[in-house]
Each structure stands twice: as C-alpha cells, then as structure tokens.
ROFI-575329 format. One record per residue (C-alpha): residue number from 1; residue in three letters; x, y, z. Coordinates in nm, 3 decimals, always signed. Layout:
<nr NUM	rest ALA	u X	v Y	w Z>;
...
END
This chain:
<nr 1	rest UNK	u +4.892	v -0.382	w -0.039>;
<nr 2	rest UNK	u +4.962	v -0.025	w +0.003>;
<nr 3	rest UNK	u +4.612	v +0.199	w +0.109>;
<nr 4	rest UNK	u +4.776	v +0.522	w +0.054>;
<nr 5	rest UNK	u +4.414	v +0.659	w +0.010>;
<nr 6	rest UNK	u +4.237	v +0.742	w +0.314>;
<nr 7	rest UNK	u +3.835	v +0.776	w +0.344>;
<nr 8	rest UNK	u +3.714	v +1.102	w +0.380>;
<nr 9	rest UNK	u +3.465	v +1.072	w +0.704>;
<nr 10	rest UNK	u +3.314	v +1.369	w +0.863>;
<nr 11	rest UNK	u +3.049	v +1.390	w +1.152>;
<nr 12	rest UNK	u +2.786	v +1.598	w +1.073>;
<nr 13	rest UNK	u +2.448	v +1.769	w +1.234>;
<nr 14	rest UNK	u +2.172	v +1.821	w +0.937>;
<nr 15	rest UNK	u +1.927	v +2.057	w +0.982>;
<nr 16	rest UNK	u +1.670	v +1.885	w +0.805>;
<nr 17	rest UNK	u +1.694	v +1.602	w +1.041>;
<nr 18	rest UNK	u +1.701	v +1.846	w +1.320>;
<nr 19	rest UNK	u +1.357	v +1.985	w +1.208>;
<nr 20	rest UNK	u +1.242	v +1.654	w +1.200>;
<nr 21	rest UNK	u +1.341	v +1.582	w +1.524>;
<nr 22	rest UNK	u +1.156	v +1.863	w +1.679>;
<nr 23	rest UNK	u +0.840	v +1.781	w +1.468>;
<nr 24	rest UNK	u +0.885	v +1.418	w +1.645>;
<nr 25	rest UNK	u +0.914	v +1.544	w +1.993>;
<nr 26	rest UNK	u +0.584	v +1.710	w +1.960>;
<nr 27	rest UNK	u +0.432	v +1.412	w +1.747>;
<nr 28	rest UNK	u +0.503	v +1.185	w +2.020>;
<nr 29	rest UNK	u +0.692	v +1.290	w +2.277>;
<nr 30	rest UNK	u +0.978	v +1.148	w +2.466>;
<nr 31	rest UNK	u +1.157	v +1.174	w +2.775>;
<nr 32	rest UNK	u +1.499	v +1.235	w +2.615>;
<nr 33	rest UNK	u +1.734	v +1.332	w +2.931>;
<nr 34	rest UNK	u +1.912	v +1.609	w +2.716>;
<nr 35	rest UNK	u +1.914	v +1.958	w +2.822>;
<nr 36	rest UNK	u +1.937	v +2.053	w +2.450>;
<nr 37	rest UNK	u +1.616	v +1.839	w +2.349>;
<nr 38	rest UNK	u +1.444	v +2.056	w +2.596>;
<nr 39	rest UNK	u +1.563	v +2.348	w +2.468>;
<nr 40	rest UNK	u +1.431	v +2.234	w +2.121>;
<nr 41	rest UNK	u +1.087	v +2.168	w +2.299>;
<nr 42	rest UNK	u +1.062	v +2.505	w +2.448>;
<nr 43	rest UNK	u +1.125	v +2.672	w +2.069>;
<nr 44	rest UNK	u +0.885	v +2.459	w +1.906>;
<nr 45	rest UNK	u +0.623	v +2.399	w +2.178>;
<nr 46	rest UNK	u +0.416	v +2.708	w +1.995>;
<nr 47	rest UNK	u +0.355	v +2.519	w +1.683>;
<nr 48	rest UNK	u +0.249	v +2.220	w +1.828>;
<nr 49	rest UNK	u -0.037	v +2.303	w +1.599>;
<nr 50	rest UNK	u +0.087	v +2.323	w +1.288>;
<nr 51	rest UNK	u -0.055	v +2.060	w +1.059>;
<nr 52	rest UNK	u +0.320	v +1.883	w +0.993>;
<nr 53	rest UNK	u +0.297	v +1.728	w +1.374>;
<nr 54	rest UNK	u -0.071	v +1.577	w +1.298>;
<nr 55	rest UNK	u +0.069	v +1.469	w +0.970>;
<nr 56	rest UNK	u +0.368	v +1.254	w +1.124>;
<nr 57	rest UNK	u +0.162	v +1.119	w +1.367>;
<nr 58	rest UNK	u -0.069	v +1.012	w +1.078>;
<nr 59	rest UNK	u +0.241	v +0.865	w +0.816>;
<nr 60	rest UNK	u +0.198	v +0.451	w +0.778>;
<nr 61	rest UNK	u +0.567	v +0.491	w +0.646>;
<nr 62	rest UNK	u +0.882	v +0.281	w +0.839>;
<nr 63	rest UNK	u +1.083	v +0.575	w +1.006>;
<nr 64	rest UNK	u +1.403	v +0.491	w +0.830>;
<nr 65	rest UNK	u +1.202	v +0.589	w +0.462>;
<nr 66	rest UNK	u +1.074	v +0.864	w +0.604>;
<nr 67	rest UNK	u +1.478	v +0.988	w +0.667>;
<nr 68	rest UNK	u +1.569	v +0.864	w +0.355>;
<nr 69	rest UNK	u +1.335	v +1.040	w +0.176>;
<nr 70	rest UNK	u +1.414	v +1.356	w +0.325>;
<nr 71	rest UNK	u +1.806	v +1.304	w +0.251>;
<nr 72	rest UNK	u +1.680	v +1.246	w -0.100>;
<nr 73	rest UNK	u +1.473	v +1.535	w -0.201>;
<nr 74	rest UNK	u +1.448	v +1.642	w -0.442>;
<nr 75	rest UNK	u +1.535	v +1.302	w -0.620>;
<nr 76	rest UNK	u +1.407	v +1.092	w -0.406>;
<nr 77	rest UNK	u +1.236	v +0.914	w -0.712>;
<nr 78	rest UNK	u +0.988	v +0.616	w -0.622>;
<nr 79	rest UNK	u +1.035	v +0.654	w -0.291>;
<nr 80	rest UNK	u +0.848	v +0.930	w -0.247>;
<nr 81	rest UNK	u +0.473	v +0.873	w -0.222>;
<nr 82	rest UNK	u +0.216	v +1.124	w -0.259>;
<nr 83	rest UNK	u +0.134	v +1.118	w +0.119>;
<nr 84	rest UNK	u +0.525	v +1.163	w +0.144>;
<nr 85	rest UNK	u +0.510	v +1.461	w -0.072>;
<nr 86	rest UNK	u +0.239	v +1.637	w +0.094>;
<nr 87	rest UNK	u +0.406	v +1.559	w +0.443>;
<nr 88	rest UNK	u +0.734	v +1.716	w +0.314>;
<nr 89	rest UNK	u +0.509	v +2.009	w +0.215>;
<nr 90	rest UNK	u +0.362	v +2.042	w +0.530>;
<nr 91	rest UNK	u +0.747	v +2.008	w +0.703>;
<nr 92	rest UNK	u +0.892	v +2.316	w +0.498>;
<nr 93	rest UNK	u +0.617	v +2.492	w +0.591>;
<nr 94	rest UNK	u +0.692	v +2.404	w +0.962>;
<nr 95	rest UNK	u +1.021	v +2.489	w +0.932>;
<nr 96	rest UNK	u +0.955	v +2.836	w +0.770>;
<nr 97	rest UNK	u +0.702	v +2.938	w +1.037>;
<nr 98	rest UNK	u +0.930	v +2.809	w +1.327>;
<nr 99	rest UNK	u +1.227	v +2.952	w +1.199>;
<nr 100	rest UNK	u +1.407	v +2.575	w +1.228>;
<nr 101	rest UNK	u +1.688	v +2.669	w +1.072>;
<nr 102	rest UNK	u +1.774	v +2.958	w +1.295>;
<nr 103	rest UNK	u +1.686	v +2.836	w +1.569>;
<nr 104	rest UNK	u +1.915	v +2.505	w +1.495>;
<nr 105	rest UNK	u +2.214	v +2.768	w +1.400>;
<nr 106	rest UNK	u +2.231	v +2.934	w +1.723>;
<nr 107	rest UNK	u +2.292	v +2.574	w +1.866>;
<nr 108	rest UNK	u +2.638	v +2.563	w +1.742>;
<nr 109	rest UNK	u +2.787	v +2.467	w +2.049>;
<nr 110	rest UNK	u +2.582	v +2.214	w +2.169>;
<nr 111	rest UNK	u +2.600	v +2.101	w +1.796>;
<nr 112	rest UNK	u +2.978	v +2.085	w +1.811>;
<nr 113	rest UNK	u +3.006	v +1.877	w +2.148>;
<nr 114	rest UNK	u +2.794	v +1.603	w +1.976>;
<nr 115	rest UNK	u +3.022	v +1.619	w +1.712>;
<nr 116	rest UNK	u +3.343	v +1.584	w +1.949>;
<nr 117	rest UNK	u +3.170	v +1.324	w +2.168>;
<nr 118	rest UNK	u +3.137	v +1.113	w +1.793>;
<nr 119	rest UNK	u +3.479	v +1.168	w +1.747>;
<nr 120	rest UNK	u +3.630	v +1.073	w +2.086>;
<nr 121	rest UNK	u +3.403	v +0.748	w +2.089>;
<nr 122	rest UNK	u +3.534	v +0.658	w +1.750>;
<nr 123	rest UNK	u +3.851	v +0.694	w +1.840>;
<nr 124	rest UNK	u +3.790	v +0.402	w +2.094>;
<nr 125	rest UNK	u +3.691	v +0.152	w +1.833>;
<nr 126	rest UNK	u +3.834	v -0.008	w +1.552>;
<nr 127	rest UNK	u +3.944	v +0.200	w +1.241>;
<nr 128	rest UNK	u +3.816	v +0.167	w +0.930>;
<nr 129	rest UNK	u +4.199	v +0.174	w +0.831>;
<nr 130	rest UNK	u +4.249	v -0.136	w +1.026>;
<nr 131	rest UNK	u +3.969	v -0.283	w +0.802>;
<nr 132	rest UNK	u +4.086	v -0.146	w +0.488>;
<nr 133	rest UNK	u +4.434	v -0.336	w +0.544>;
<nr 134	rest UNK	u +4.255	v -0.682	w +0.613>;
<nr 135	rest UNK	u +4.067	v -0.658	w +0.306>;
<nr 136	rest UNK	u +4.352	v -0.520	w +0.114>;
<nr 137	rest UNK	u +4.114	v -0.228	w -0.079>;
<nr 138	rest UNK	u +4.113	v +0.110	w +0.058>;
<nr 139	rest UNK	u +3.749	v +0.272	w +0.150>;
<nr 140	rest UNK	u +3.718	v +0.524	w -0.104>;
<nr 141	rest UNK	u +3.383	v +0.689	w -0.093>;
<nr 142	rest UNK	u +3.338	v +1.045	w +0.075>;
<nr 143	rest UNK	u +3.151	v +0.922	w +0.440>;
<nr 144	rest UNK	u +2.884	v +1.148	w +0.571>;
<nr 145	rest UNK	u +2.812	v +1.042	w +0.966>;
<nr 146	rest UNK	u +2.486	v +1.253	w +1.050>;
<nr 147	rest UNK	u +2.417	v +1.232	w +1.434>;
<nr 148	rest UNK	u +2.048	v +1.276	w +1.488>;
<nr 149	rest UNK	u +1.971	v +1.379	w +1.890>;
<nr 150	rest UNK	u +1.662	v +1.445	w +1.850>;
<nr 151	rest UNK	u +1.544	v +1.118	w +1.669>;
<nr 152	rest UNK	u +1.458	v +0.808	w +1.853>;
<nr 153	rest UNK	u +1.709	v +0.483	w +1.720>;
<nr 154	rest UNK	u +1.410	v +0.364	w +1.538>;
<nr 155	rest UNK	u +1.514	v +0.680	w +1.240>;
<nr 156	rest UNK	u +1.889	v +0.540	w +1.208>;
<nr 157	rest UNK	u +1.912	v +0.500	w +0.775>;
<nr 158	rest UNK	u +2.148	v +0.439	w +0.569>;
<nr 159	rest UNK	u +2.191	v +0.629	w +0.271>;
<nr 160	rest UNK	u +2.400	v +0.602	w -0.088>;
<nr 161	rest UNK	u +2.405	v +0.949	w -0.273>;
<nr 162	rest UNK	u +2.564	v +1.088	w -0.578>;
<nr 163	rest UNK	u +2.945	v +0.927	w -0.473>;
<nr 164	rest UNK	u +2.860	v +1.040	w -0.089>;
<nr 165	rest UNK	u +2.759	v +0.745	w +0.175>;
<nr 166	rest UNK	u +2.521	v +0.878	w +0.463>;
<nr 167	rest UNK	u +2.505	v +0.687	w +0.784>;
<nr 168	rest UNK	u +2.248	v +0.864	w +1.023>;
<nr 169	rest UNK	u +2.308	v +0.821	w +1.385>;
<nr 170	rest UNK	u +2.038	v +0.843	w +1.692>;
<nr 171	rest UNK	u +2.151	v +0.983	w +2.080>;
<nr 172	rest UNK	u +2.076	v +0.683	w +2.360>;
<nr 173	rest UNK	u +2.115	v +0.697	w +2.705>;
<nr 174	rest UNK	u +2.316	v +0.467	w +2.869>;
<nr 175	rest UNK	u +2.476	v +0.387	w +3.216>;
<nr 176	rest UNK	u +2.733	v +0.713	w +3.122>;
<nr 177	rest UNK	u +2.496	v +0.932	w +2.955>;
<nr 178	rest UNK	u +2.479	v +1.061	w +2.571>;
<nr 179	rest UNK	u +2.597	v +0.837	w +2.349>;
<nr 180	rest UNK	u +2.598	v +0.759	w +2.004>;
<nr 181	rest UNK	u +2.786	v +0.453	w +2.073>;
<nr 182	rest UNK	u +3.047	v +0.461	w +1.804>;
<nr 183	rest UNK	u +3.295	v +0.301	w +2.069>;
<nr 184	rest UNK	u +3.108	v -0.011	w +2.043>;
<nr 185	rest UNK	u +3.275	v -0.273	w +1.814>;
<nr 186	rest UNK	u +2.959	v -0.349	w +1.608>;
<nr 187	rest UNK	u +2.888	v +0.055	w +1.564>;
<nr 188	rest UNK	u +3.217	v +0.182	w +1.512>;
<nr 189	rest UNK	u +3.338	v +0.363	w +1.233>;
<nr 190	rest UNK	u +3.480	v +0.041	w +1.073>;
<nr 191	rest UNK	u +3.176	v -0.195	w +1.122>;
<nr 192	rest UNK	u +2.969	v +0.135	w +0.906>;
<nr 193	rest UNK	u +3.273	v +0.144	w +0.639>;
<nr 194	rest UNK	u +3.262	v -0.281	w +0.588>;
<nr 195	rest UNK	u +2.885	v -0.231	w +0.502>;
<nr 196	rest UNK	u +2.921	v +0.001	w +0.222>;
<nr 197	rest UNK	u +3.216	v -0.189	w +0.072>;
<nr 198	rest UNK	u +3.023	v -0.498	w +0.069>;
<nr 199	rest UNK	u +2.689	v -0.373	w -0.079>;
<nr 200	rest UNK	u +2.793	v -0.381	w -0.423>;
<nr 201	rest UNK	u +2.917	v -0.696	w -0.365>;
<nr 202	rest UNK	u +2.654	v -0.908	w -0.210>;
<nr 203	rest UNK	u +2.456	v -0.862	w -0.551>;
<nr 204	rest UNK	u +2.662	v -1.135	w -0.663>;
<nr 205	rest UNK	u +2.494	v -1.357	w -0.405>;
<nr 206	rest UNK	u +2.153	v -1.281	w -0.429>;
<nr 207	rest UNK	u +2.060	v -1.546	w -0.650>;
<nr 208	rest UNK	u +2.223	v -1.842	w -0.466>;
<nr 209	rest UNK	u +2.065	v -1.677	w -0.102>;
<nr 210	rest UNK	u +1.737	v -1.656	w -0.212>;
<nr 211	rest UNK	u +1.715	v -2.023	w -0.371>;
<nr 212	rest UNK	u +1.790	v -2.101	w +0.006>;
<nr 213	rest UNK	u +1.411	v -2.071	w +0.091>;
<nr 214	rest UNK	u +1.258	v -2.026	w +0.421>;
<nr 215	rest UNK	u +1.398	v -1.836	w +0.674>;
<nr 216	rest UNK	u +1.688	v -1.789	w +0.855>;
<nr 217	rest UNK	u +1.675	v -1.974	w +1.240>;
<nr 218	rest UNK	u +1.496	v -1.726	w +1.515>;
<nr 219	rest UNK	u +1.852	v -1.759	w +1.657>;
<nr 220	rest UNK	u +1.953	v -1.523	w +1.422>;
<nr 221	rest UNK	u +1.911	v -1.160	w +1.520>;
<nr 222	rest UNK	u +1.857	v -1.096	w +1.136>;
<nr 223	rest UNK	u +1.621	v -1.384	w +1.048>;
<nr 224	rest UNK	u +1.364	v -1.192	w +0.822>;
<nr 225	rest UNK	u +1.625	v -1.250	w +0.525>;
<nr 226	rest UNK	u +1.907	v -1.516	w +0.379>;
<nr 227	rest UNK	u +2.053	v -1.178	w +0.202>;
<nr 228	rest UNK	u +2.021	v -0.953	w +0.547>;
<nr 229	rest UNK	u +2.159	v -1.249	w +0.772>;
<nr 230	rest UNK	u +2.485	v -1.363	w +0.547>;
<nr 231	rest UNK	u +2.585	v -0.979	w +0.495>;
<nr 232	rest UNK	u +2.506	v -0.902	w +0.902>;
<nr 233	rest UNK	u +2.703	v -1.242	w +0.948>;
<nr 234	rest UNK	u +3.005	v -1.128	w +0.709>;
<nr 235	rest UNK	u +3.028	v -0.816	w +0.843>;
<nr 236	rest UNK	u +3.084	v -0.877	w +1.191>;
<nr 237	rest UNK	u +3.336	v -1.198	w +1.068>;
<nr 238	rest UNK	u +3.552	v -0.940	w +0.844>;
<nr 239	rest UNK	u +3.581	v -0.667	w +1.153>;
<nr 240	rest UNK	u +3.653	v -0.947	w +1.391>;
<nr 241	rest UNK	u +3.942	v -1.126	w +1.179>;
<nr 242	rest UNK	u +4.059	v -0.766	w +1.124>;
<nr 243	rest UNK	u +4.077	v -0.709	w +1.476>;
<nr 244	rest UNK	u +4.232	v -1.051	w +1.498>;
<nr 245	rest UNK	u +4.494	v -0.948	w +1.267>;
<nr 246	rest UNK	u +4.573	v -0.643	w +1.436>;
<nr 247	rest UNK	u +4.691	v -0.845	w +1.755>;
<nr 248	rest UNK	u +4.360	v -0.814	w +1.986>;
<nr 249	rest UNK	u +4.328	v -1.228	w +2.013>;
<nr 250	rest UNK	u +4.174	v -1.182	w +2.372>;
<nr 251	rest UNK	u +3.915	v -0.932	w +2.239>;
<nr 252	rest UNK	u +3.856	v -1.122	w +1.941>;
<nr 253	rest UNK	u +3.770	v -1.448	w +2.134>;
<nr 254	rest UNK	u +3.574	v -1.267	w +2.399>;
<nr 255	rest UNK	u +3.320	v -1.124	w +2.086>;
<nr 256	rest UNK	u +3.300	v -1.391	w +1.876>;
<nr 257	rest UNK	u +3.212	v -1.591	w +2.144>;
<nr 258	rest UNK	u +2.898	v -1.342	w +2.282>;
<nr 259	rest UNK	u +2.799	v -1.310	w +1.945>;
<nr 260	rest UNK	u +2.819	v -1.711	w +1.790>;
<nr 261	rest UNK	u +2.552	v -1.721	w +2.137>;
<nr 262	rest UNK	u +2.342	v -1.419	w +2.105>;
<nr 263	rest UNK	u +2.257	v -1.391	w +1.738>;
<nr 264	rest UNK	u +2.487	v -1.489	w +1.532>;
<nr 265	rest UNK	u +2.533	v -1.874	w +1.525>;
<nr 266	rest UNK	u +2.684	v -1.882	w +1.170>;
<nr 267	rest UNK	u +2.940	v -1.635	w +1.253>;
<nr 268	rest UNK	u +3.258	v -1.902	w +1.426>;
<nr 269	rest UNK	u +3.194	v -2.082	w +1.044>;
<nr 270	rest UNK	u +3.213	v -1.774	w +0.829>;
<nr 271	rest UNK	u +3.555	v -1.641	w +0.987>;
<nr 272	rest UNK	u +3.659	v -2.030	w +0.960>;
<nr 273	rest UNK	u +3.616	v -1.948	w +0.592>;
<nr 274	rest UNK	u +3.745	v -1.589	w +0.634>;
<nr 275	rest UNK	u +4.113	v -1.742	w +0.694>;
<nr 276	rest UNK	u +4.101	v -1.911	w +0.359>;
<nr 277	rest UNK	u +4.131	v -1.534	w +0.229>;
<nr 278	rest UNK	u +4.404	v -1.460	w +0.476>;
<nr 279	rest UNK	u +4.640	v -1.753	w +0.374>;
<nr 280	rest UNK	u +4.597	v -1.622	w -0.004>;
<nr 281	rest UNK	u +4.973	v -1.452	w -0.073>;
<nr 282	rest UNK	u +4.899	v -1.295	w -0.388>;
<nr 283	rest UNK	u +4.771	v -0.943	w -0.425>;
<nr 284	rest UNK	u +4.450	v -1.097	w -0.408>;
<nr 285	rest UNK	u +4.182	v -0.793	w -0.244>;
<nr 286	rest UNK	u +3.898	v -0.907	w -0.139>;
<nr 287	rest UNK	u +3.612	v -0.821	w -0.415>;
<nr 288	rest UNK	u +3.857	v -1.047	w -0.623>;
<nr 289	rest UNK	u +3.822	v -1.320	w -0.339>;
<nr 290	rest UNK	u +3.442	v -1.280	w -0.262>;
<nr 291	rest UNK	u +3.256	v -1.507	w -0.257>;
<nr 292	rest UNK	u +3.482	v -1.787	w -0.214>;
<nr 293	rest UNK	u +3.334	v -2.039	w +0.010>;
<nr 294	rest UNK	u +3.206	v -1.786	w +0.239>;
<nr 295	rest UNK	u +2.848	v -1.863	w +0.099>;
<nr 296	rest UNK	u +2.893	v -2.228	w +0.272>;
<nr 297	rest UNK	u +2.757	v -2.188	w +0.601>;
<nr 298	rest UNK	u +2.446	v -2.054	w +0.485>;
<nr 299	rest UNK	u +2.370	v -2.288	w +0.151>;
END
C-alpha cells in the first residue's frame, strides 16, 4: 500500500508550559541538574510570593489535567473546574508580573538545543514511517511534540485538539545526561504515532473489555484497566512486528522477551495474533482488520 502522505511532526517548546514549569520549581522544588532550570529559578525566585505558587501547591488535581487543561483553554469545557479556573487566573497573572514570556523568548538557544537533542534521539528509534507501512494506513494528523524541561515526568499528557495531536514530553536525567528519551523503543516517535491511530479504534472494544471484570494481573504494568492494558499491550505488539518486518529479528527477540517478563505477559500472544494480519494479501489496512482475534488473549 502506497503511504505517499507523510505526518507532519514538529518538536516544540510552549510557553505556557514553560510558565508552568517555573511556577513548579518554586511550588516544590527540584534538583533538576540543568543549567537552564537554574537560570529559570534565578528569574522567578522574586515572585516566589505570588499567590499562583501557593495555589499549585494547594490543586487536588492529577498533574497530567492540570497540562491538559492549560493546552485547552479556552475550551477546555468540563474539564475545567472552578478551582482550575481561578488557578489559571492566578497563573496569567504570574506570568504578566514575571514577564514569562520574555523571559522564555530570550532562551531561544537553549530552547533550540532541546529541540535538536529531540530530533537526534528520534532519529535513533523507529519511524513512525516504518509503522505506517506495517499497518498499511499512513499517520495523517498534524503531530505537535511539546518538550517540557522544566516539568517533572509526572506532567507528560496527551492531548487531541481541533485536527492537531499534542504529546507533551518531560527532561530526565540519565547515565548521559538530558534526555527526553525519544531513542527508546517504547518512547519513540513511532510508539507516540501507534497510540493516536489506535484511539479511535479501541472504542470498538470497550464493550467486550469491560464485560471482562476484575482487573488485569499485578504483572501487568497497566493493571488499573482491561481497556488501558489491551491498548498498552497492542501497542508495543504493532511497533515490535513492525520492527520485525523491517529486518531487526535480533532486536525484536531481545524486547519482546524483557517485556513478556517485566510487564507485559500478554504481549508474545497478541503479536502471535498480530501475524494473522500480516499473512492477509489483500489491501486489507489495519482499521479494516481490527479487531480480529487480537481481543483473545485478554477475553
């Protein structure tokens, strides 16, 4: 199948997740190794006053909803709670008196090597175009990777707007420094792409996952949900037959073997079923294939 159309994926810095990275840092502050975070302490250190940093501190709210929410506005619809609103009040405020936006502006190089260090570390990993070719349907939403420094992993979100698909990104630290790990095979560009292709699709599941009852095993790294463990499950079986199909055996072995042990002990079942789609010779894509049998394992 030809995929003459290719994604359109850009790595991003937002400002508004900037801001609320600095109002985080004096909230509760870290010990982020990053010459830049330090930078952003130093600027904002003076306002560590301001009613905004009491008012994070206070929020009951999951990080990731507090992100989405502020991707959102102004239509962030029921998301947005009334303590939510008065926060995001309180945060434009912030930003006005601090002169966030400024301040974030004149970090256009520091900005731009974040941006490069995305880049080279995707271009490590598996493509989405590899991806796109195993499931025989091109990617075809505009992707939006916003890389969040500031922000603890905890904030990563994942956001659907108006045709665009967000995917925010947190700065660790590992053995080589900054990273945002986009070379790893279950953060690359790819694995991000395979979730938003499947979302409208696991809908079509939902019924026959949830008359599953109970839980899923504590094996499973996902076990708070049938529906969040078969679509963790499927997407780490589509990327790995893809990067089976692109030649990689010895990788491919190597990973689904780590993962069938360390959180994923449906996974060596669903890419059994996976190759049912791969022998298909027709046209076939796979939204036309799903579900198959790939619900087996799990019901």
């Amino acid at each position: 199948m030809a995929l003459s159309r290719r994604p359109t994926v850009n790595f991003e810095i937002d400002f508004r997740l900037e801001t609320l990275g600095a109002l985080h840092q004096l909230a509760r502050p870290s010990k982020k190794r990053l010459p830049y975070a330090g930078e952003a302490r130093e600027h904002f250190q003076p306002f560590s006053s301001h009613p905004a940093v009491a008012g994070l501190r206070g929020l009951a709210c999951a990080e990731p909803l507090l992100i989405e929410v502020a991707l959102l506005r102004p239509d962030a619809g029921g998301l947005e709670t009334a303590a939510l609103t008065v926060f995001f009040e309180l945060v434009d405020d912030f930003a006005r008196a601090s002169r966030s936006a400024a301040f974030f502006r004149s970090r256009k190089r520091d900005h731009a090597a974040f941006i490069a260090l995305a880049r080279r570390e995707a271009a490590k990993s598996q493509s989405a175009g590899e991806v796109a070719k195993y499931l025989r349907m091109p990617f075809t939403a505009k992707y939006r990777l916003l890389l969040a420094p500031l922000l603890p992993p905890a904030f990563a979100v994942n956001v659907s707007r108006d045709g665009e698909e967000l995917r925010v990104r947190c700065a660790t630290f590992g053995r080589e420094g900054l990273t945002f790990e986009y070379s790893e095979f279950d953060c690359c560009v790819g694995h991000e792409l395979t979730h938003t292709a499947l979302t409208p699709l696991l809908e079509r599941s939902r019924t026959a996952l949830e008359a599953v009852g109970g839980t899923p095993p504590k094996t499973c790294r996902d076990n708070t949900s049938w529906m969040g463990c078969f679509e963790e499950h499927l997407v780490r079986g589509i990327t790995l037959r893809a990067l089976k199909a692109s030649g990689d055996e010895r990788s491919y072995g190597a990973i689904l073997k780590r993962w069938s042990r360390s959180g994923y002990p449906f996974l060596e079942a669903v890419c059994a079923e996976l190759e049912t789609f791969e022998r298909t010779h027709s046209p076939l894509d796979f939204a036309s294939y799903y579900p198959g049998r790939l619900l087996t394992p799990f019901c």
